[in-house]
N, C-alpha and C positions, 0 to 999 in steps of 0.2 A: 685844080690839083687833080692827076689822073694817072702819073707814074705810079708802080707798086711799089711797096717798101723791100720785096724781096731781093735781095743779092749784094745788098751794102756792105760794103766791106770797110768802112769807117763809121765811124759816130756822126749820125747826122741827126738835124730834126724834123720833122714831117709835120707843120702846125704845131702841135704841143707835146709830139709822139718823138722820144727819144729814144733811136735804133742802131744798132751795132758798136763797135768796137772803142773804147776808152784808151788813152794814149798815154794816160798821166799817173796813173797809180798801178801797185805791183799784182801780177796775179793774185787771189783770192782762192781759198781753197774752200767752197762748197760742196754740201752734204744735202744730199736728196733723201727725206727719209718716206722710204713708202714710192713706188713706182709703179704705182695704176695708172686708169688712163690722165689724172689730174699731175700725177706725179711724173708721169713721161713726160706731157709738155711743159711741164717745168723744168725738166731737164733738158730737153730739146733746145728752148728756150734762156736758160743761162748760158748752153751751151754758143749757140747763136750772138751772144754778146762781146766773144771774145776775150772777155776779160776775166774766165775763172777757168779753175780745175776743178773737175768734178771727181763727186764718190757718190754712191749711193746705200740703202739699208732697205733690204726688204725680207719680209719672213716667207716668201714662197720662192724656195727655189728652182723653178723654172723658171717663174717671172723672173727673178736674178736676175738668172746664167742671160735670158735673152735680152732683154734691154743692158744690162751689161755690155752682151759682145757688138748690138743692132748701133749703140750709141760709142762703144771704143774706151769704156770707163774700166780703169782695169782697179780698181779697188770698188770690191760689192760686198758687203756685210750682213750677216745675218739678222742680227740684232742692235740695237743702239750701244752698248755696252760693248761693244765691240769697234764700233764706229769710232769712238769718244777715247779708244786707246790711242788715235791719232788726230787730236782735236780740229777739227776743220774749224778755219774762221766765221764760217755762216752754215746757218741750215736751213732747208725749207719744211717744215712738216705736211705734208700731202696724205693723210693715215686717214680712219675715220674721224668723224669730229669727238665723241667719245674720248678719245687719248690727246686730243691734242692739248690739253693743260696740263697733264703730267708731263710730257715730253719735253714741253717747251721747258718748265723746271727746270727738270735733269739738263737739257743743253744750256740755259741759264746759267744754270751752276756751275757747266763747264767751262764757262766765258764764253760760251758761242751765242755771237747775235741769230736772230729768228726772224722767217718771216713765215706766218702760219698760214694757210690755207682756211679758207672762209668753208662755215660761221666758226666763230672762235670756240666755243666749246658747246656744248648740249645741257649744259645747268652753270648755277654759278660756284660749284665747289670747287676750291684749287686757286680761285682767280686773286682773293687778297696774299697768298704764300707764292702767288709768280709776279704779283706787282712788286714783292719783297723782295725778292729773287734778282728781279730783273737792276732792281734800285739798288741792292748791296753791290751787285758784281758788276754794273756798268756797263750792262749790253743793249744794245737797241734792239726794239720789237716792232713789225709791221704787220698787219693782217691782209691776205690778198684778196682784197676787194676791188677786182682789177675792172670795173666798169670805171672807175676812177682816172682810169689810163686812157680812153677814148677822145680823141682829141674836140670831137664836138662837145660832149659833156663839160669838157674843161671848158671851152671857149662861151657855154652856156653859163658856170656858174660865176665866172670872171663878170658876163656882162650881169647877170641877177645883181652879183656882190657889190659893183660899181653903182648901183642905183639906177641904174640904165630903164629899167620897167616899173619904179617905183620898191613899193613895200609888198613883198608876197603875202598874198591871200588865200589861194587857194591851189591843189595842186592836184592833177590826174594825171595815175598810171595806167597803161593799160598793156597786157604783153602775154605771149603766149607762145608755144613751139610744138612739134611735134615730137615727144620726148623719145619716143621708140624709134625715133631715124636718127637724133643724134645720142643717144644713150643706149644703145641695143641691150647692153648687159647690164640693165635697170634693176630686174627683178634679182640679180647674183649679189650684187655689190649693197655697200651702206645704205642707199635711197629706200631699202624696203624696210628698214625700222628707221622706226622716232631714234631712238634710244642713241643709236648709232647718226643719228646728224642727216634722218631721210624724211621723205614727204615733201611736198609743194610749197611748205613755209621756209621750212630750213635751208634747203638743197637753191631755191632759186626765188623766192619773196622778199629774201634775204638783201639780196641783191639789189633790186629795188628798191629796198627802204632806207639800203646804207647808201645808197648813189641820192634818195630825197635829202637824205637827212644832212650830206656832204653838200646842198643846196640852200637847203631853208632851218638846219636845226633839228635836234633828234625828237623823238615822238616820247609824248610824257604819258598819253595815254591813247587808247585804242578798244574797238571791239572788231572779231574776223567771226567769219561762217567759212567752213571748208569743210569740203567730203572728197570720198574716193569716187566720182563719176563712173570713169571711161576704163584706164590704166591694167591691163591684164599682169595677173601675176602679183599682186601685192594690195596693200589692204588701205596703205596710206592715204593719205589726202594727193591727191592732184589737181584739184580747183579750191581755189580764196580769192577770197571778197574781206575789202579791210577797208573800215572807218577809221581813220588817226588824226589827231590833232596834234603838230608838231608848234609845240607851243601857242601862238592864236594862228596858226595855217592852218585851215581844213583841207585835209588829204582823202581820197580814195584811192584803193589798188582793185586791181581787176587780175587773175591768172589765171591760166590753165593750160596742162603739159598735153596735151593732145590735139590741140588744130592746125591744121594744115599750113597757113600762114606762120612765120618766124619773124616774130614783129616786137618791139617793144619802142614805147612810146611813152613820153616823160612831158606834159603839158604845165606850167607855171604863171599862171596868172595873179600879175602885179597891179600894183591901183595906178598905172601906168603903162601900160603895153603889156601879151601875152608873149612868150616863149614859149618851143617845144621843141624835145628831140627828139628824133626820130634813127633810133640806133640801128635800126635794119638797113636803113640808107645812108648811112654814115653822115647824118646832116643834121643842121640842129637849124629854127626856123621863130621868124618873130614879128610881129606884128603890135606899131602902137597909135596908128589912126583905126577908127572902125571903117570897113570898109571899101580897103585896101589891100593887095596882094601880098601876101607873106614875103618877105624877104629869107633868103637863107643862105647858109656858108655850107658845103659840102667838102667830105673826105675821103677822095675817091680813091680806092686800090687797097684799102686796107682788109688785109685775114687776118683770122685769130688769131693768132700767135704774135703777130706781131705786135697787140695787147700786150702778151702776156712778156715778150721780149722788152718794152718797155719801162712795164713794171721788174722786172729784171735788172732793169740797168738805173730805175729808181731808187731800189733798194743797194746796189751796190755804191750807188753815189750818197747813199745814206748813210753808210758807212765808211767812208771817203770824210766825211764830214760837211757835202755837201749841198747837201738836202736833207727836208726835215720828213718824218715816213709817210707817204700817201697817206694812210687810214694805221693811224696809230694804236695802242693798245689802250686807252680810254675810248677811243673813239668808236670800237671794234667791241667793247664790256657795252657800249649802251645800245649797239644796233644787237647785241644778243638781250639784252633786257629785253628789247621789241621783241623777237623771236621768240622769249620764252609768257610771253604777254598773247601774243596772239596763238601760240600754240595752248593755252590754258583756257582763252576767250573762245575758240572754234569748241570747246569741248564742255565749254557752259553756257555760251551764250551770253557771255555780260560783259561791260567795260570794265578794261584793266587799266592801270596803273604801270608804267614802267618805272616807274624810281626815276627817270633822267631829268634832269633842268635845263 
């Protein structure tokens, strides 16, 4: 596979990667709330799919007026209460993580299905009066945990699920970036408090625990160590180190937002063959004689966006009625139990308890 996904101009599939345009259901009127740089490619990105109208809501107006005019959206809102006087059938929340369980409420309530932007909130207040929310009024909720959408990662949990490697046992991550080339304006934005949904657990550990856990089962308990190393301008963590036992699978994570290398690596050892993938390469790879050369499947040409275009047109076939949400709003409450488990273990040192089964 070596063609790019760029310039399709129908609904095709790329491996497990669904891109461009849907032919069977009616336009869609989604709402972008919040248009940072998470909330552009969101918008970029539905846009990309062909199959919606967009609006947006952001409270600085410059950012508005310009992502407004750069993307052609001629409804941009100050406020959500403003938005909501013209209900869009979807929204994305892209805000800090901080709000995004009141938000998602308030658009609950207005019958607008959701798809939140990861991690789902920074504590757990709010989440039993939006499971209520979401159940009374009959809208669907997804969290974008768009590593989900990666076509090697699928192709990897399909063959795990199938019994293909036996019974997982054991599993190492390891992953790292160089935060200040792709996040320049780290130190301005959410990343520099906890509070607001920042540091090296929240912003991207996150990540990885919900891509293990979409693998082998959520983590019921854990201990992390995490400091601020390197990271100029801010106080947070940007290196962890995480013990987890996702039910009998012994896990370790390894991060940190400063090296050079943009690498992340998902290793899975079954009492039957190892798997691993290898997301910088777009390949996922497996081995079950000792031995032996790895075997692997590769997915070549794929950029970001087209992730996130994916998950796009997931969530609209979600609400189509024909698929069920990538990473559901249960599934999304327990990988924040992990997050708020090892954000409380880095700051005493001891094993936690996630509450999840």
């Amino acid at each position: 596979m070596t063609s790019s996904l760029h310039g399709l101009s129908s609904r095709e599939t790329y491996g497990t990667l669904s891109i461009g345009a849907a032919m069977t259901s009616p336009e869609k009127h989604v709402l972008i709330v919040g248009v940072g740089s998470i909330g552009e490619r969101h918008l970029r990105c539905f846009q990309r799919t062909g199959r919606v109208r967009l609006s947006l809501c952001e409270i600085n107006p410059e950012l508005r007026r310009r992502i407004a005019d750069q993307y052609g959206v001629e409804r941009a809102y100050a406020d959500l209460d403003s938005a909501l006087a013209d209900p869009p059938d979807a929204a994305v929340i892209a805000t800090p993580a901080s709000l995004h369980i009141p938000m998602a409420i308030q658009l609950a309530e207005a019958g607008t299905h959701v798809l939140i932007e990861k991690p789902l909130s920074t504590g757990l207040d709010g989440i039993d009066e939006l499971r209520e929310t979401v159940a009374r009024r009959k809208v669907c909720v997804a969290v974008a945990y768009v590593l989900r959408h990666h076509p090697a990662l699928r192709a990897m949990r399909e063959a795990i699920r199938s019994g293909r490697f036996g019974r997982p046992v054991q599993v190492v991550v390891v992953t790292g970036q160089h935060f200040p080339k792709y996040r320049p304006a780290y130190r301005e934005i959410y990343y520099r408090d906890r509070a607001m949904g920042g540091g090296a657990i929240q912003d991207a550990l996150t990540h990885t625990m919900n891509a293990v856990q979409w693998l082998v089962g959520p983590i019921d308990r854990l201990i992390a160590d995490a400091a601020h190393q390197v990271l100029e301008g801010v106080e947070v963590e940007d290196t962890a180190h995480l013990l987890a036992r996702h039910g009998d699978v012994l896990a370790s994570y390894s991060l940190n937002q400063y090296q050079a290398p943009n690498e992340l690596t998902i290793t899975v050892v079954g009492t039957e063959g190892t798997c691993r993938l290898e997301l910088h390469r777009h390949r996922w790879a497996w081995m079950t004689e000792p031995d032996t050369p790895w075997q692997e499947q590769t997915f070549e040409g794929l950029q970001r966006d087209d992730l996130f275009v994916a998950q796009a047109n997931a969530f609209l076939d979600m609400l189509d009625g024909e698929a069920e949400p990538t990473c559901g709003l249960e599934e999304a409450i327990q990988t924040l139990k992990a997050n708020l488990a090892a954000l409380a273990s880095a700051d005493d040192g001891q094993w936690k308890l996630t509450g999840n089964k």
